[in-house]
Residue frames as qw, qx, qy, qz and C-alpha x, y, z in Angstrom:
[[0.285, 0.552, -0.562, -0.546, -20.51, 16.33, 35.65],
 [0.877, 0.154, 0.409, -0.201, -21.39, 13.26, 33.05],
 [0.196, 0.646, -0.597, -0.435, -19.12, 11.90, 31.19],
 [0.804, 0.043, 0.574, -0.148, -19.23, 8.51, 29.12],
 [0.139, 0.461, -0.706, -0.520, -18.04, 6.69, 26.11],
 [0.196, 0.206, 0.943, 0.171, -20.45, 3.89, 25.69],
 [0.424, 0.768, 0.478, -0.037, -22.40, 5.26, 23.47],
 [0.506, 0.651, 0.007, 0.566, -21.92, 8.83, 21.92],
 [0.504, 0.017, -0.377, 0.777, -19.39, 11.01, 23.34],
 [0.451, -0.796, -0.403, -0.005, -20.74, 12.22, 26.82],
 [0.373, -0.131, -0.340, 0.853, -19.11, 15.44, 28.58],
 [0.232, -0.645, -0.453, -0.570, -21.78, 17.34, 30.47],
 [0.331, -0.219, -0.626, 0.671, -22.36, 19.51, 33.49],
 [0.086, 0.327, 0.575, -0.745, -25.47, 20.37, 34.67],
 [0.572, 0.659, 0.450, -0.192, -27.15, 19.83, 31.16],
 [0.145, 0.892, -0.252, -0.346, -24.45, 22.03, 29.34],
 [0.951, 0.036, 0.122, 0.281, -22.78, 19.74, 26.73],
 [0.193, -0.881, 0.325, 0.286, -19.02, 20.26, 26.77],
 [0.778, 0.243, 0.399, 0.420, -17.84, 17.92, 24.02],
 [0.116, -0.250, 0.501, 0.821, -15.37, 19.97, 21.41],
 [0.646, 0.629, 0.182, -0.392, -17.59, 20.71, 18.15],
 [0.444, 0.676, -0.537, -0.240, -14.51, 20.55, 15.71],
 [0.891, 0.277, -0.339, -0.123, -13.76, 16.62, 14.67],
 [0.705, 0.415, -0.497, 0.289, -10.33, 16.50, 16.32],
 [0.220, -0.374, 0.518, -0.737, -10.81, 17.72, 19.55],
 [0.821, -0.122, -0.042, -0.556, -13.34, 15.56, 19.82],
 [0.959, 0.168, -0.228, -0.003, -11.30, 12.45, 19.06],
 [0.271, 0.435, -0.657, 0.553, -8.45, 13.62, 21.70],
 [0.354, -0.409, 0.179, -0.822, -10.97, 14.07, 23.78],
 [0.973, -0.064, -0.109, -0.192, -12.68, 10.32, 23.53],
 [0.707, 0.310, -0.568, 0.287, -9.17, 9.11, 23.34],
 [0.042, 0.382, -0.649, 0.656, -8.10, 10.52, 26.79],
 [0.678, -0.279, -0.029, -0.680, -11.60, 9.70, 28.13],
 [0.942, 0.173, -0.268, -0.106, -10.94, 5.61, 27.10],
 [0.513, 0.580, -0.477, 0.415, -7.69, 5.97, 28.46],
 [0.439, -0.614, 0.307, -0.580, -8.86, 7.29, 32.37],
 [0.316, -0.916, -0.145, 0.202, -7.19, 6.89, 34.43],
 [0.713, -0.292, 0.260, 0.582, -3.82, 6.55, 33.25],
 [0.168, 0.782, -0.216, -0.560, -1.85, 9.72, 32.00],
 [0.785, 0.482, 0.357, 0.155, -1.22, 9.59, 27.67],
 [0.534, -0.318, 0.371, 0.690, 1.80, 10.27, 26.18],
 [0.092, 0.694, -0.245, -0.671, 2.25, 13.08, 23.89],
 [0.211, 0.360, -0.679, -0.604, 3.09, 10.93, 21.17],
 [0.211, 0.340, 0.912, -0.090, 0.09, 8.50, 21.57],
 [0.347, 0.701, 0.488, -0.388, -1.96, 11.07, 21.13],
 [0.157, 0.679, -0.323, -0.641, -0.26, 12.19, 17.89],
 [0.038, -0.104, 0.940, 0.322, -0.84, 8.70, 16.73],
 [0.340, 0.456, 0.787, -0.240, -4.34, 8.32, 17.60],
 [0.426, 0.733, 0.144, -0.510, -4.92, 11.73, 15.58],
 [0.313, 0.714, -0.435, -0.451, -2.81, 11.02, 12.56],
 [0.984, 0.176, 0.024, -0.030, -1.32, 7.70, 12.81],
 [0.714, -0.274, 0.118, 0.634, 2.26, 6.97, 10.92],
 [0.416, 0.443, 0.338, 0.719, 2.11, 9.78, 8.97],
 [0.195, -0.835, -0.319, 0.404, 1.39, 13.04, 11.78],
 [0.282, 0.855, -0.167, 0.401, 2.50, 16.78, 9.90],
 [0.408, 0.264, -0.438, 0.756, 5.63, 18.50, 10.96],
 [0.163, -0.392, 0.357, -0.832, 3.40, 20.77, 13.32],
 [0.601, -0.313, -0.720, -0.152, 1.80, 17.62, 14.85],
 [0.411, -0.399, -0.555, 0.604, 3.19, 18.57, 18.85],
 [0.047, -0.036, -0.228, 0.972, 1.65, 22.25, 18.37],
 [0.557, -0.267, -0.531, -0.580, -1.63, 20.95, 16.88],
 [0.448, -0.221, -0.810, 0.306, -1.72, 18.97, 19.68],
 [0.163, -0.246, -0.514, 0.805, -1.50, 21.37, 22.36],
 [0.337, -0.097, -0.246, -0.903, -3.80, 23.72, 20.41],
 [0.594, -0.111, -0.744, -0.285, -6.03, 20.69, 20.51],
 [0.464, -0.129, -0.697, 0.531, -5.72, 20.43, 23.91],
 [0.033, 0.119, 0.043, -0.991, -6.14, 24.32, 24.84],
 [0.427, -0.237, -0.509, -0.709, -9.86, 23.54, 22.63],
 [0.664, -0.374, -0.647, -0.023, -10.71, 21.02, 25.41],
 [0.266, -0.070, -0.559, 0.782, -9.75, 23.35, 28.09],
 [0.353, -0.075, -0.197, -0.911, -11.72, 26.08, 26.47],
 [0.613, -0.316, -0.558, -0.461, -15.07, 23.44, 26.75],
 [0.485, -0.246, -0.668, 0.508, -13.88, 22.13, 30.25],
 [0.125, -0.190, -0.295, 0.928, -14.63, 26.07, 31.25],
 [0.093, -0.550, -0.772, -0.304, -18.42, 25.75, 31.00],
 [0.116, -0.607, -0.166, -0.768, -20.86, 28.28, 31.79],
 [0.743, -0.611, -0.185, -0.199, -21.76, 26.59, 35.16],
 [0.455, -0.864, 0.213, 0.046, -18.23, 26.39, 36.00],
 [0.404, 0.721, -0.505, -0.249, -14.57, 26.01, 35.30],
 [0.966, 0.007, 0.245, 0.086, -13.86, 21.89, 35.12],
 [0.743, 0.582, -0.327, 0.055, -10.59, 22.30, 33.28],
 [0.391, -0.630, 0.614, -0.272, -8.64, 21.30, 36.49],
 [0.764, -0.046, 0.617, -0.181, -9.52, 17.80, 35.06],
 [0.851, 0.496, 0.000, 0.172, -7.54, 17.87, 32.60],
 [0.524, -0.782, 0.250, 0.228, -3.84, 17.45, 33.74],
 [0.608, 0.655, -0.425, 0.143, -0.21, 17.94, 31.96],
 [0.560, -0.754, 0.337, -0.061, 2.04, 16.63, 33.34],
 [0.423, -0.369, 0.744, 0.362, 5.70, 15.24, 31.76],
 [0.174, 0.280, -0.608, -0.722, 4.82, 15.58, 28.08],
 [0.297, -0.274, -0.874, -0.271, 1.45, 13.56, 28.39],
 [0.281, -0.326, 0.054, -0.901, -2.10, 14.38, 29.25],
 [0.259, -0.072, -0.950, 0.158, -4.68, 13.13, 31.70],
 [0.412, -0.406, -0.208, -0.789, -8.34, 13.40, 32.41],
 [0.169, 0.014, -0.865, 0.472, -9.06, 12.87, 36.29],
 [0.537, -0.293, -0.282, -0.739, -12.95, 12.18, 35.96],
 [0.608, -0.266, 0.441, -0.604, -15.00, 10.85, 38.94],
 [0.135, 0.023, 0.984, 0.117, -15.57, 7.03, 39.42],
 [0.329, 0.530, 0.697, -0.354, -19.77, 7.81, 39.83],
 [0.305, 0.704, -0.125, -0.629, -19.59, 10.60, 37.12],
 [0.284, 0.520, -0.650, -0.475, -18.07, 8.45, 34.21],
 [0.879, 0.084, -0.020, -0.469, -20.36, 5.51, 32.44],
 [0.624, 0.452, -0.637, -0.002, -17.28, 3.38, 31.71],
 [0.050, -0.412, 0.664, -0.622, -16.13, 3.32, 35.54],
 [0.703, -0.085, 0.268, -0.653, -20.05, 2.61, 36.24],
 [0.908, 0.169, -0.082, -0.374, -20.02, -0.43, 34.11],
 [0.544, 0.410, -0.662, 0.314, -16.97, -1.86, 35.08],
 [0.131, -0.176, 0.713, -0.666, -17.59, -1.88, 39.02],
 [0.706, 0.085, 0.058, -0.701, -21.25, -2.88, 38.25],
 [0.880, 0.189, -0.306, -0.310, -19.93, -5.81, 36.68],
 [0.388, 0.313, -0.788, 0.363, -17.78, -7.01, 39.14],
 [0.377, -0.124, 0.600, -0.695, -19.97, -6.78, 41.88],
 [0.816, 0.243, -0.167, -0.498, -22.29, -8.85, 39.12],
 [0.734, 0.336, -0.590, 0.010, -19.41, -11.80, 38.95],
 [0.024, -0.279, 0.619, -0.734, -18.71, -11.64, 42.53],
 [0.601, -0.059, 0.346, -0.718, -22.31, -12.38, 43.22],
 [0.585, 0.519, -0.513, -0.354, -22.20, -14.73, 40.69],
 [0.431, 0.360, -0.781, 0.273, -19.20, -16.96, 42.03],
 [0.013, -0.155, 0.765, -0.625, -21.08, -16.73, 45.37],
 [0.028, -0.261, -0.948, -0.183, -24.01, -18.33, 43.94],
 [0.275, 0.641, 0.225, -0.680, -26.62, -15.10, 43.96],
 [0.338, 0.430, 0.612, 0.572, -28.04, -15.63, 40.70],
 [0.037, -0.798, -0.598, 0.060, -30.51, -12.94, 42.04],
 [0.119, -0.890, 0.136, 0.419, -28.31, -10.09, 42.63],
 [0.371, -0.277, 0.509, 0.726, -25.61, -10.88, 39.85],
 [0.361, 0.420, 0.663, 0.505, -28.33, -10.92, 37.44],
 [0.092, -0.979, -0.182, -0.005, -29.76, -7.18, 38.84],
 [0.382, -0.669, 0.338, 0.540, -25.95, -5.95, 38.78],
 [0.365, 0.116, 0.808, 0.447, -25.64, -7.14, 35.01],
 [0.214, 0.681, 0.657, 0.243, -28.51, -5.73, 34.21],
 [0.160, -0.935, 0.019, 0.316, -27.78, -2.23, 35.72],
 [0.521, -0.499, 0.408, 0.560, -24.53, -2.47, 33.83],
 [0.341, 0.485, 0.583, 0.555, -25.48, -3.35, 30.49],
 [0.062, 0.849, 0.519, -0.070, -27.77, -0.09, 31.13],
 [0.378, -0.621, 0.124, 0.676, -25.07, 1.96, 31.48],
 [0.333, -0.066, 0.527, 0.779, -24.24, 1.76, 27.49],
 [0.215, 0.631, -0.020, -0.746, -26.10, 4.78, 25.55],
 [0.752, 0.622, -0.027, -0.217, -25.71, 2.78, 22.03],
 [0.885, -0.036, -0.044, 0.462, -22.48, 1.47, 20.60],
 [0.594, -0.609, -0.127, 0.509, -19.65, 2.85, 21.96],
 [0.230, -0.494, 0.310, 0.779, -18.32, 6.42, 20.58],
 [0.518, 0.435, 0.686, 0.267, -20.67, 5.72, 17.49],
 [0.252, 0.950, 0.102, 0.152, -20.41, 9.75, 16.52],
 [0.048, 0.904, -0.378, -0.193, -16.57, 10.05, 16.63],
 [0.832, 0.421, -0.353, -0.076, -13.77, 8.79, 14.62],
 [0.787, -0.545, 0.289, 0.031, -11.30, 6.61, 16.37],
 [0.483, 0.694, -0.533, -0.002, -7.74, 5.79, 15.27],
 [0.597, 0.286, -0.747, 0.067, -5.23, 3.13, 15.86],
 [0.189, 0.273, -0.721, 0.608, -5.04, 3.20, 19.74],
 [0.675, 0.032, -0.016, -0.737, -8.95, 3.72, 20.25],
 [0.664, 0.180, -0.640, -0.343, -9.62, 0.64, 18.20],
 [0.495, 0.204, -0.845, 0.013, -8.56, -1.69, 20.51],
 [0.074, -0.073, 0.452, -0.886, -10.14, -0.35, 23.37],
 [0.454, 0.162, -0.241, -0.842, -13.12, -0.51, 21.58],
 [0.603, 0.271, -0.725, -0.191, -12.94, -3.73, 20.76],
 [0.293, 0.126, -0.870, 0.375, -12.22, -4.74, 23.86],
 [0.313, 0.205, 0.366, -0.852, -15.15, -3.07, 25.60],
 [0.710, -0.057, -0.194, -0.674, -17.65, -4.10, 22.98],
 [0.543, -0.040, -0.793, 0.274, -16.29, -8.23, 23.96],
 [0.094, 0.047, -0.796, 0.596, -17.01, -7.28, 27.61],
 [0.370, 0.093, 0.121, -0.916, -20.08, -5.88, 27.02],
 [0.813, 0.082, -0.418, -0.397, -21.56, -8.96, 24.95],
 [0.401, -0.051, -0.883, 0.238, -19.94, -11.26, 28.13],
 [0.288, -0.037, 0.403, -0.868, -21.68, -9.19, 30.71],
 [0.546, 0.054, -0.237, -0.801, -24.80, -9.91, 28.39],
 [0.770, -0.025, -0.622, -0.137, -24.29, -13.74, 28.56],
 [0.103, 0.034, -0.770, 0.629, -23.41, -13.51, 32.20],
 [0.372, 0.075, 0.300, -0.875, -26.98, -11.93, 33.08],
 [0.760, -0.093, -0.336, -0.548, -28.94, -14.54, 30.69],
 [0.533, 0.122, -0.776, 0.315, -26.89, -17.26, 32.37],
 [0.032, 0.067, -0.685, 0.725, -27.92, -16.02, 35.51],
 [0.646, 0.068, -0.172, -0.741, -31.71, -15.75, 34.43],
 [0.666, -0.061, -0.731, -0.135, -31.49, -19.48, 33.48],
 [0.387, 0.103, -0.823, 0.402, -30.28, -20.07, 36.55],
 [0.253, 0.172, 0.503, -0.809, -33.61, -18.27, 38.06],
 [0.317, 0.422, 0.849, 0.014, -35.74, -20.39, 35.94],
 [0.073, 0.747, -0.044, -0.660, -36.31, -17.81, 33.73],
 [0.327, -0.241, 0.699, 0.588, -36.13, -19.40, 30.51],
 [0.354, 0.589, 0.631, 0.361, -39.25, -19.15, 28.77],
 [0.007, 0.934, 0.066, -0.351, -38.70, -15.17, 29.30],
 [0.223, -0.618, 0.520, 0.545, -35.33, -15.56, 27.69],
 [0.710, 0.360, 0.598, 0.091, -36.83, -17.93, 24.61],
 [0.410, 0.889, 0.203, 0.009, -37.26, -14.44, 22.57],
 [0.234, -0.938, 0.196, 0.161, -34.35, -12.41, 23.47],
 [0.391, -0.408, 0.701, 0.435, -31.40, -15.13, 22.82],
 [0.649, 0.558, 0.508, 0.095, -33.70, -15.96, 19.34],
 [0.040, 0.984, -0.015, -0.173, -32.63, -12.20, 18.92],
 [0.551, -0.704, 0.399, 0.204, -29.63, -13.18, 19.59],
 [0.668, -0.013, 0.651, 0.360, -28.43, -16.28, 17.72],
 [0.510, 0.816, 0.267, 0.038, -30.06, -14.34, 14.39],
 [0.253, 0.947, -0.157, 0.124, -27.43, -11.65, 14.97],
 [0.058, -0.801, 0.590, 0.076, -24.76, -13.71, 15.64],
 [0.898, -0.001, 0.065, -0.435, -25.10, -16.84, 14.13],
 [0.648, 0.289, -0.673, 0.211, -21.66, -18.15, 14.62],
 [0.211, -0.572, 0.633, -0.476, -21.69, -17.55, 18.40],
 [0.590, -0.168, -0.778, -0.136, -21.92, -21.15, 19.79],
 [0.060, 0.171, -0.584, 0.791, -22.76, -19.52, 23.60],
 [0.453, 0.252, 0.090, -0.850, -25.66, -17.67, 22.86],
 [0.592, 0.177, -0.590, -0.520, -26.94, -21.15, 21.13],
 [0.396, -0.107, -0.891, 0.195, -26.10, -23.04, 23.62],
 [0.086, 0.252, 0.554, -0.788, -28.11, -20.89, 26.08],
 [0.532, 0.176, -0.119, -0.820, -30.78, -20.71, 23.87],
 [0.503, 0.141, -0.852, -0.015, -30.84, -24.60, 23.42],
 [0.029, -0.048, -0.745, 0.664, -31.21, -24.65, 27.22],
 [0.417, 0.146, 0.122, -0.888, -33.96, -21.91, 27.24],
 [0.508, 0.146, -0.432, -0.731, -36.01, -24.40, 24.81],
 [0.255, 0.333, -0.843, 0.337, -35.44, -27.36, 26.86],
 [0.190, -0.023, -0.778, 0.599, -36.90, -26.04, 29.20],
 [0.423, 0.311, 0.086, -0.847, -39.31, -24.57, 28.11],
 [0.757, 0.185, 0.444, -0.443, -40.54, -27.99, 26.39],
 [0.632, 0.717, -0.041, -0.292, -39.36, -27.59, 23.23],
 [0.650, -0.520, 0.498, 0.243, -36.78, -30.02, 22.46],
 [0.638, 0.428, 0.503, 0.396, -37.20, -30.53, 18.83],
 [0.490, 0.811, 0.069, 0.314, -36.35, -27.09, 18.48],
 [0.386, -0.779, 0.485, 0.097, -33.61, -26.87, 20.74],
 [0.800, -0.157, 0.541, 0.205, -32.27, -29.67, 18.22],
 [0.641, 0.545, 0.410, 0.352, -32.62, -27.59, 15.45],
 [0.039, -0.971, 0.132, 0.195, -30.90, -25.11, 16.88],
 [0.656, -0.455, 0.516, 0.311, -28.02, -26.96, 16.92],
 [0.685, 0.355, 0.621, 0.138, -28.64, -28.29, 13.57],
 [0.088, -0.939, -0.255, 0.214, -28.49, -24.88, 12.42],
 [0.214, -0.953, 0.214, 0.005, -25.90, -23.86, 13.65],
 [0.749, -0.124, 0.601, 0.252, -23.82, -26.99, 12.62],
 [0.593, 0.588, 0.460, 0.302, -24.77, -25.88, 8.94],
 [0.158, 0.961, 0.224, 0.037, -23.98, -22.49, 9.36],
 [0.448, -0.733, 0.470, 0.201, -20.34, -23.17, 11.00],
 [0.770, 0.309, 0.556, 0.049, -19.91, -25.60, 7.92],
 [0.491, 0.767, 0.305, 0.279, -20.90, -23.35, 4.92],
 [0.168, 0.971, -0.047, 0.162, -19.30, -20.30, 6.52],
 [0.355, -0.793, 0.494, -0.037, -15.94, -21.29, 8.49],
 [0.677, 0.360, -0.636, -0.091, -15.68, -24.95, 7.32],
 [0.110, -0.263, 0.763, -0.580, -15.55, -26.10, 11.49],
 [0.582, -0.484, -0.635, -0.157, -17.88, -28.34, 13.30],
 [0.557, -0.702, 0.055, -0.440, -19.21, -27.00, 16.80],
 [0.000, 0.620, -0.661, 0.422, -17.23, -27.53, 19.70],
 [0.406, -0.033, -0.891, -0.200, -17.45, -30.40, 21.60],
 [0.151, 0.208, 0.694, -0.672, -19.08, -29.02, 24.75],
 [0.301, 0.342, -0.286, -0.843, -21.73, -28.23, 22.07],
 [0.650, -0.097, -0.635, -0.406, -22.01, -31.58, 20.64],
 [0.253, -0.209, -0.908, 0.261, -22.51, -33.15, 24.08],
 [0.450, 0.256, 0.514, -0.684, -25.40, -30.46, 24.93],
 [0.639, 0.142, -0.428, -0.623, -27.12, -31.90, 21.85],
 [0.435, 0.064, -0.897, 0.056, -26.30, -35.18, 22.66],
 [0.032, -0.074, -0.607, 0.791, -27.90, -34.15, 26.19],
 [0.553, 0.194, 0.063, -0.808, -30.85, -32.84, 24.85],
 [0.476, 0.077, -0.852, -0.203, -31.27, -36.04, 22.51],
 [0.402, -0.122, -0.883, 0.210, -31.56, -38.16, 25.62],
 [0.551, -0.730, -0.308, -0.262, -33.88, -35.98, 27.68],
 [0.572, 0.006, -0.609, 0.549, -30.86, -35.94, 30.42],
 [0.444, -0.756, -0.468, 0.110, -31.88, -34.64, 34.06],
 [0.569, -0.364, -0.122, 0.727, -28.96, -32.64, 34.08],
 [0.011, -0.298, -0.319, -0.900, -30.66, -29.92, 31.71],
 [0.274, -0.684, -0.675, -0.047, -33.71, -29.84, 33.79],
 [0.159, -0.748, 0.088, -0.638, -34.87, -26.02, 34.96],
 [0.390, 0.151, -0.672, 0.610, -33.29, -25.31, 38.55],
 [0.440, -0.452, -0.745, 0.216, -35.47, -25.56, 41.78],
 [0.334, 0.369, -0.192, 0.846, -35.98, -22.07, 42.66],
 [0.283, -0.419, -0.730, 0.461, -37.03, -20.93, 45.93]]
């Protein structure tokens, strides 16, 4: 079976999608998914679907609701609804670690930070990269999510954009920077408060020769934190300008073997 939330909602076996068709099943469905492993209280899930304001026949919708997602679990190739457990008023989906994309990109990136810490730029930056791969588009981007979702979300898309800056970070660190010149350009455009993804791109230009426009990144970005937030750049920030300014050795591309 495939199952996956980073992207749209994934529940497949053997090619046969088993997602619900009707709106709300669906969105129990993601919810428990996001949840795996841990089992979800009855009334969580009457919050995710409604919120504060659930009808009177909210706990029989439910179950009904439930009962839909057996019904799909019992695919034509076979019957999978065993993976979906009740158990003390609250439900739980007990999907495989290799089968489910979240799992994949969570263990992918530890073994990425791990490699990391233990100075493998080479592997962390091929673990990172296998991880990021994992995501299908943004996460759940064809169902609706409610209150409990949200944060989940949220949290996941944050890990998903560190991962991203782990893997250039490691690049740099394989001398890789005039490959990365384009990519974090990409970047900074679409996020032009982030002061990371500047500063790594700063680097990238550095090194890549170009110091007068690694000064105007900053510069930039100095104007842009200004006009829109009213803040000046941090100070690790102003000292990589300051850094760049002076030519320092300590930006110089890293010796790679």
């Amino acid at each position: 079976m495939n199952s996956g939330v980073l992207g749209p909602l994934l529940l497949s076996d053997s090619g046969v999608n088993l997602v619900p068709s009707a709106p709300k099943p669906r969105q129990l469905l993601a919810f428990l998914m996001l949840s795996t492993p841990q089992m979800v209280r009855a009334g969580d899930c009457i919050t995710e679907l409604w919120g504060s304001t659930p009808p009177k026949s909210a706990m029989s919708t439910l179950q009904t609701y439930v009962l839909h997602i057996r019904q799909a679990l019992r695919g034509p190739r076979g019957d999978l609804s065993h993976l979906l457990v009740t158990r003390n008023q609250g439900y739980q989906l007990a999907l495989e670690t290799t089968d489910f994309d979240r799992f994949r990109f969570t263990d992918l990136t530890r073994r990425g930070r791990v490699a990391a810490a233990a100075g493998d730029h080479r592997t962390a930056s091929e673990m990172f990269t296998l991880a990021l791969a994992q995501w299908r588009g943004p996460a759940l981007s064809d169902v609706r999510t409610g209150p409990l979702s949200s944060p989940h979300l949220a949290e996941l898309n944050e890990t998903r954009q560190g991962v991203l800056e782990q893997r250039i970070e490691a690049d740099l660190a394989l001398g890789k920077h005039r490959e990365l010149v384009d990519e974090l350009s990409d970047l900074t455009a679409r996020h032009p408060t982030h002061e990371n993804v500047h500063a790594q791109l700063m680097v990238a230009l550095y090194r890549s020769g170009e110091r007068k426009r690694a000064g105007d990144v900053f510069d930039g970005l100095r104007r842009t934190l200004g006009d829109s937030l009213g803040i000046e750049p941090v100070p690790r920030m102003r000292s990589l300008y300051q850094a760049i300014l002076v030519g320092s050795s300590a930006l110089d591309a890293p010796v790679v073997g």
